[in-house]
Backbone as a printed PyTorch tensor [residue, N CA C, xyz], in Angstrom:
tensor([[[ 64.3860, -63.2360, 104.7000],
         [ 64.0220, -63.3760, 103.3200],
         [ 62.5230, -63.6460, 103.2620]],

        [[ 61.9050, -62.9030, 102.3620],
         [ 60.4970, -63.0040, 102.5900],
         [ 60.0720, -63.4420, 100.4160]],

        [[ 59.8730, -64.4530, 100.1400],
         [ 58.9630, -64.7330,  98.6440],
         [ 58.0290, -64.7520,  98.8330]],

        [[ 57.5120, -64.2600,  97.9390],
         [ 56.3510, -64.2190,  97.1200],
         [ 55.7680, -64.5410,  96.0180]],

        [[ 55.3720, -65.9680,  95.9140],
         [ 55.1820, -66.6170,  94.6270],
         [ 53.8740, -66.1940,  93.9680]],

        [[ 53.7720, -65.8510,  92.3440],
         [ 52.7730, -65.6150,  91.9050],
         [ 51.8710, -67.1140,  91.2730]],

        [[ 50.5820, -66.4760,  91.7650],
         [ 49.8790, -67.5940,  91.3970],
         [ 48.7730, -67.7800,  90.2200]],

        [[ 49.0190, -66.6010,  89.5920],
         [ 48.1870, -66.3620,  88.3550],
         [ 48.6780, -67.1840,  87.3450]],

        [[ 47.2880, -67.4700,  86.6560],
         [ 47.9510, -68.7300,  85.3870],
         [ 48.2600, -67.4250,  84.4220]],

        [[ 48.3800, -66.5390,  84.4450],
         [ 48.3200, -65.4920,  83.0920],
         [ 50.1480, -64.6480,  83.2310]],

        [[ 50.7890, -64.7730,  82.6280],
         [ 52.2300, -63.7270,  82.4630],
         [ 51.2700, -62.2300,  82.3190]],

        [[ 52.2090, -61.6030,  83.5740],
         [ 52.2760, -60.1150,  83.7030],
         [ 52.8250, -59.6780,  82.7520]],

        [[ 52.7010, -58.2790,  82.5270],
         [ 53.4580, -56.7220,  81.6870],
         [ 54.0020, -56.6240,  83.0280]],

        [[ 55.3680, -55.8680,  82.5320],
         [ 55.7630, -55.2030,  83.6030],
         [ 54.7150, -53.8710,  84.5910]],

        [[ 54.2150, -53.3670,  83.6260],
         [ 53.4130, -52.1350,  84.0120],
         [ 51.9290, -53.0790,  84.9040]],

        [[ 51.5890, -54.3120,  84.5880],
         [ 50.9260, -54.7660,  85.5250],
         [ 51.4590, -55.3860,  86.6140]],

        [[ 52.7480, -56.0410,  87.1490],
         [ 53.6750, -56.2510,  87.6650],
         [ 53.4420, -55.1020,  88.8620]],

        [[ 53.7690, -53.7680,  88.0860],
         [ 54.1060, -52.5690,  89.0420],
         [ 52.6430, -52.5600,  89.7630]],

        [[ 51.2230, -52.6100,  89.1440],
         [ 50.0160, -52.4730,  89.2700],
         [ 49.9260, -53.9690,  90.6860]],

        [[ 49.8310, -54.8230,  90.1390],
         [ 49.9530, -55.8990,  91.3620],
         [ 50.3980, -55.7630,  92.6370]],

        [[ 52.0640, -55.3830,  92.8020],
         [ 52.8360, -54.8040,  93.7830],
         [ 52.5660, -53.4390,  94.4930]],

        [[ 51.2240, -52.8120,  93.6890],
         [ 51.5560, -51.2030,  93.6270],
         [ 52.6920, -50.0900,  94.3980]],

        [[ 53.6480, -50.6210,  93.0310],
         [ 54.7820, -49.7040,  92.8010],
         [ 54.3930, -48.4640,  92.2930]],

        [[ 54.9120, -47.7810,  93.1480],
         [ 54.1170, -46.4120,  92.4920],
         [ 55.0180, -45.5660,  92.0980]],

        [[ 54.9880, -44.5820,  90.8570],
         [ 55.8180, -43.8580,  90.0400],
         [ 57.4670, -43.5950,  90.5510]],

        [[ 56.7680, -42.7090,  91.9090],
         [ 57.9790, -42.3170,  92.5620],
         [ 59.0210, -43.1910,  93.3250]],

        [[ 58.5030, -43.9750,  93.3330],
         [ 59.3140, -45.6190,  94.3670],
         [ 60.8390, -45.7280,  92.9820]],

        [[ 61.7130, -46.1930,  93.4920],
         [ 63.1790, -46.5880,  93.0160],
         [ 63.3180, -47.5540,  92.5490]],

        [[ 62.2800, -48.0540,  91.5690],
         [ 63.0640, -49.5050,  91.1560],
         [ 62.9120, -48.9150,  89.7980]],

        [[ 64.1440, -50.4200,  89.1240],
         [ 64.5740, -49.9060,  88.4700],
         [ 64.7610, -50.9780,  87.4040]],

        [[ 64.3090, -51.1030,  86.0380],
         [ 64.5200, -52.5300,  85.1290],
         [ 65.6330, -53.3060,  85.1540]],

        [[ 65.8710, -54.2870,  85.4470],
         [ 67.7510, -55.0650,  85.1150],
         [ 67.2740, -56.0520,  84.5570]],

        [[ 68.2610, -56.4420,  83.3610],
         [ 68.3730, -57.4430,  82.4450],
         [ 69.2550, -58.3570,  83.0160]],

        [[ 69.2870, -59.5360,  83.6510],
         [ 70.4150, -60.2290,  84.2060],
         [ 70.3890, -61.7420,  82.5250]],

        [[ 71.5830, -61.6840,  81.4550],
         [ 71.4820, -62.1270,  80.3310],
         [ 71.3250, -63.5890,  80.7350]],

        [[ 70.6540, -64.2010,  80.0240],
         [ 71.4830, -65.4360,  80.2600],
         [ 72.8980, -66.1850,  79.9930]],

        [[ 73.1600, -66.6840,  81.2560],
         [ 74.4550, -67.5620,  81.3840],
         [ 75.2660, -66.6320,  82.1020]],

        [[ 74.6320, -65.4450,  82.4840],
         [ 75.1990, -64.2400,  83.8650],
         [ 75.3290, -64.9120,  84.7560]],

        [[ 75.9400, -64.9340,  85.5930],
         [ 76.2700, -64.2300,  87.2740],
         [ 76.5470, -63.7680,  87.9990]],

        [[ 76.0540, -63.4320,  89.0010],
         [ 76.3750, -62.7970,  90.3950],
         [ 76.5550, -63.0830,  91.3610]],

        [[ 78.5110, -63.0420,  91.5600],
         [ 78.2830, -64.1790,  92.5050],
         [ 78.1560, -63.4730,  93.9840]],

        [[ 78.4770, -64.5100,  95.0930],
         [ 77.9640, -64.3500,  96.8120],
         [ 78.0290, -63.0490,  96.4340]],

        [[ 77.6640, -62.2030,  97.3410],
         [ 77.6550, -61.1160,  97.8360],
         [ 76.4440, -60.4200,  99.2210]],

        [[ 76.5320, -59.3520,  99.1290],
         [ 75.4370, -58.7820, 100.6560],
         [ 76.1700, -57.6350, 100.0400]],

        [[ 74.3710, -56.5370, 100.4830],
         [ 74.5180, -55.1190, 100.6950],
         [ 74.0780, -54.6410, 102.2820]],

        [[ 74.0230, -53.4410, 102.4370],
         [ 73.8770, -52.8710, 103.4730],
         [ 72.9420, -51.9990, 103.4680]],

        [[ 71.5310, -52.5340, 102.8100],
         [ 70.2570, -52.1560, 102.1540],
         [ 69.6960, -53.3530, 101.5860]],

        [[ 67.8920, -53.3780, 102.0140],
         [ 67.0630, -54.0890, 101.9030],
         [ 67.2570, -54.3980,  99.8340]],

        [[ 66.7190, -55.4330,  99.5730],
         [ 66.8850, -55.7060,  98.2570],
         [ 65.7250, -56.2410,  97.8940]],

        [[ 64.9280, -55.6260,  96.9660],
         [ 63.3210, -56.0070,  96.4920],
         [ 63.7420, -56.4480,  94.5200]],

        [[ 63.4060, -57.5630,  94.6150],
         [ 63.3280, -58.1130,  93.2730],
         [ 62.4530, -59.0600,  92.4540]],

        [[ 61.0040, -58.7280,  91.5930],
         [ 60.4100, -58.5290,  90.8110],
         [ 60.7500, -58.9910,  89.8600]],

        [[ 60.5800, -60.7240,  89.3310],
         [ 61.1290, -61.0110,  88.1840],
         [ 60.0400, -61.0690,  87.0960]],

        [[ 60.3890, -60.3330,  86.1730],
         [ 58.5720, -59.9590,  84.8620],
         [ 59.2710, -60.8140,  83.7130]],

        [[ 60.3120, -61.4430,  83.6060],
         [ 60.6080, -62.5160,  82.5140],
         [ 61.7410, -63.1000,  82.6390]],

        [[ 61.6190, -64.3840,  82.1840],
         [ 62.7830, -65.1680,  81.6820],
         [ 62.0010, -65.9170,  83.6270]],

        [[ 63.7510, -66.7780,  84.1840],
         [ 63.8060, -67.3200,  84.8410],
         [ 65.0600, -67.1280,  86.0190]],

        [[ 65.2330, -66.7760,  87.3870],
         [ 66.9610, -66.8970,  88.1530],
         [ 66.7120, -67.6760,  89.0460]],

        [[ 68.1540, -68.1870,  89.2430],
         [ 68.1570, -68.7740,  90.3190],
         [ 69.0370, -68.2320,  91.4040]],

        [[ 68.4250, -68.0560,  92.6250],
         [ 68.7620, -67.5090,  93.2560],
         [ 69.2730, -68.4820,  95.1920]],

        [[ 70.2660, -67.8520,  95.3350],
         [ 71.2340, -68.5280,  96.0490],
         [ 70.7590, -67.5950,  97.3960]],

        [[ 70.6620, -68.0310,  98.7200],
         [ 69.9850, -67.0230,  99.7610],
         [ 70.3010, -68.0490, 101.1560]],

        [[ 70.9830, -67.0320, 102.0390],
         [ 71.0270, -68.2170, 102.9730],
         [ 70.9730, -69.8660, 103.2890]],

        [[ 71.8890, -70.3230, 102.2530],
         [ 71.8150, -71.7510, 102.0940],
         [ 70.8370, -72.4160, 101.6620]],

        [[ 69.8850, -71.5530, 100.7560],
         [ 68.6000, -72.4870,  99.5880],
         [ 68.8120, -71.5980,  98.6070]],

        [[ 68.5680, -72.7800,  97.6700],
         [ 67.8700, -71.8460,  96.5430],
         [ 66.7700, -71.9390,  96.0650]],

        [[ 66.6060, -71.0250,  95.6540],
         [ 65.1670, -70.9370,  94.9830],
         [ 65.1840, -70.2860,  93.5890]],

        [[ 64.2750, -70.8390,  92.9080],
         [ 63.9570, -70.4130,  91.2040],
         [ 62.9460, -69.8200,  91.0870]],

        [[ 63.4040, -67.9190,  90.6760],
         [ 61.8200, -67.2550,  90.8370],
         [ 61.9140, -67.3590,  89.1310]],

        [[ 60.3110, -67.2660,  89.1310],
         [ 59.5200, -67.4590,  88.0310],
         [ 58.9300, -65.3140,  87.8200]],

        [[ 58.3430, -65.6640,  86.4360],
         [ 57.7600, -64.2240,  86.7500],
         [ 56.4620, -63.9510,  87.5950]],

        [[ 56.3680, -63.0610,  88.2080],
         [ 55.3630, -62.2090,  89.0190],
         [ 56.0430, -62.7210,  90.5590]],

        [[ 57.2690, -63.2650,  90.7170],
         [ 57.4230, -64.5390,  91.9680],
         [ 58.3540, -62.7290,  92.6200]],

        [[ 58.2170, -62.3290,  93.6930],
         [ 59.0140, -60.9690,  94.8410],
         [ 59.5370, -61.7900,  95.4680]],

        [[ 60.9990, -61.2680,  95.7430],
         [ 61.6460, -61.6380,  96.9920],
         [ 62.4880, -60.4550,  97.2980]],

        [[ 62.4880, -60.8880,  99.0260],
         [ 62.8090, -59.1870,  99.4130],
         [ 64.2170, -60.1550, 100.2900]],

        [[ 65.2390, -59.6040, 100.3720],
         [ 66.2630, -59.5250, 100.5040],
         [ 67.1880, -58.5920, 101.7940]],

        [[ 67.0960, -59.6700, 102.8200],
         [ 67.4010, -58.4890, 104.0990],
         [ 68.9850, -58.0560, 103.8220]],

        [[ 69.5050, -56.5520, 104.7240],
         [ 70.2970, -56.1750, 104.4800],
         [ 70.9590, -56.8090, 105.2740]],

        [[ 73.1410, -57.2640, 104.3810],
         [ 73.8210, -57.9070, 105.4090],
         [ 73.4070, -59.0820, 104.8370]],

        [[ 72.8850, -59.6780, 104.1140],
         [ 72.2120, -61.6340, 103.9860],
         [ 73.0880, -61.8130, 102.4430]],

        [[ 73.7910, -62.4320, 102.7910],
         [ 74.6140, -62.8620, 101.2980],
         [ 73.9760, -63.9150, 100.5430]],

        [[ 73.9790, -63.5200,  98.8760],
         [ 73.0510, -63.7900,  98.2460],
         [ 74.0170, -64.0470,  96.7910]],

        [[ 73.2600, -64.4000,  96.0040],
         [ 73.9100, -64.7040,  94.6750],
         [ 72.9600, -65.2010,  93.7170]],

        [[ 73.1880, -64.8530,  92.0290],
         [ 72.0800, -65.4050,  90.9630],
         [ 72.7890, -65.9470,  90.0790]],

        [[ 72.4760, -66.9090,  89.5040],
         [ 72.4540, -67.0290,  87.9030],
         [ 71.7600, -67.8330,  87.0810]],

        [[ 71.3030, -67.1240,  86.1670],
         [ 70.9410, -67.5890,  84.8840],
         [ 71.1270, -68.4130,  83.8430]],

        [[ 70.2300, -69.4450,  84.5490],
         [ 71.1180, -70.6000,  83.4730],
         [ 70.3050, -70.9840,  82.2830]],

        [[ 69.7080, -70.6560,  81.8900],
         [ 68.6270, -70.5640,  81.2190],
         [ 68.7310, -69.9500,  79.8310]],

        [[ 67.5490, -70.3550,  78.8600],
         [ 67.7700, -69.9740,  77.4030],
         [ 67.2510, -68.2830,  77.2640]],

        [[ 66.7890, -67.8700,  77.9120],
         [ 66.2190, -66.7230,  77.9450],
         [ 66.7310, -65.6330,  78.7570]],

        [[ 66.9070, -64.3050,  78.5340],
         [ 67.3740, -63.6220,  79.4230],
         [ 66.3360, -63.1930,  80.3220]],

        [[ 66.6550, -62.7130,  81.8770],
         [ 65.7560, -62.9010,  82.8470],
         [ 65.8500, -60.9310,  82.9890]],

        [[ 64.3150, -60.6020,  83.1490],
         [ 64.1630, -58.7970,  82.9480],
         [ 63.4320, -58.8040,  84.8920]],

        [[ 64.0800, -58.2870,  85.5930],
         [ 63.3960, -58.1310,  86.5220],
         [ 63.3380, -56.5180,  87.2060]],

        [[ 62.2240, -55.9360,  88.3720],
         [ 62.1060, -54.6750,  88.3070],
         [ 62.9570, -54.7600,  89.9410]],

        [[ 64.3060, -54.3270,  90.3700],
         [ 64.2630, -54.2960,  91.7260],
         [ 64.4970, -52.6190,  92.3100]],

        [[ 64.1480, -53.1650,  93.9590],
         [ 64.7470, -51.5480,  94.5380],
         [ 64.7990, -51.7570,  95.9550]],

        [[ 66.1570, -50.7890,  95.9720],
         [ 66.5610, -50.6020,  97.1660],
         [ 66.5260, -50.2430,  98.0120]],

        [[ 66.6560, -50.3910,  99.2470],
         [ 66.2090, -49.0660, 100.2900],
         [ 66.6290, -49.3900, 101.4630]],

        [[ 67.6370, -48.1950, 101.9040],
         [ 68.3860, -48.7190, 103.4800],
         [ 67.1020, -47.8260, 104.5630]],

        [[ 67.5150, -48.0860, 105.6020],
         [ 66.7040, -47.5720, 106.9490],
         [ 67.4890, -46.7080, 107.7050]]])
């Protein structure tokens, strides 16, 4: 598991988000709205997991910590690593992720 906390005092656009990360057109990610008071629970894929939170707030469950990404905050998500979110929060959380096996 690799984060990446943002340290800018200023909230990103998504389109600066993509600009920061440089995500570029053709790359696979993809907007998700996770609502608030959602979850998702344990789970693991069998593909890397890149997630980009541009609003609201999750909390996220990862090899026995959690952590609360904020916006501009990446976390990349090894394949096989069981994981889980939710939103507990007044706001719904918009983040950009993408996938990609090897």
């Amino acid at each position: 598991m690799i984060v990446q906390r943002w340290q800018g005092d200023k909230t990103l656009s998504i389109d600066e988000i993509r600009s920061c990360y440089q995500i570029k057109s053709d790359q696979d990610f993809i907007e998700e709205t996770i609502a608030s008071g959602q979850t998702f629970k344990e789970h693991y894929h069998t593909f890397l997991e890149i997630r980009i939170i541009c609003q609201g707030e999750l909390l996220c469950k990862i090899a026995g910590n959690q952590i609360l990404l904020r916006p501009g905050d990446r976390i990349e998500i090894p394949a096989n690593t069981k994981h889980s979110y939710v939103n507990n929060y007044k706001s719904d959380c918009i983040s950009l992720v993408g996938y990609y096996s090897f």
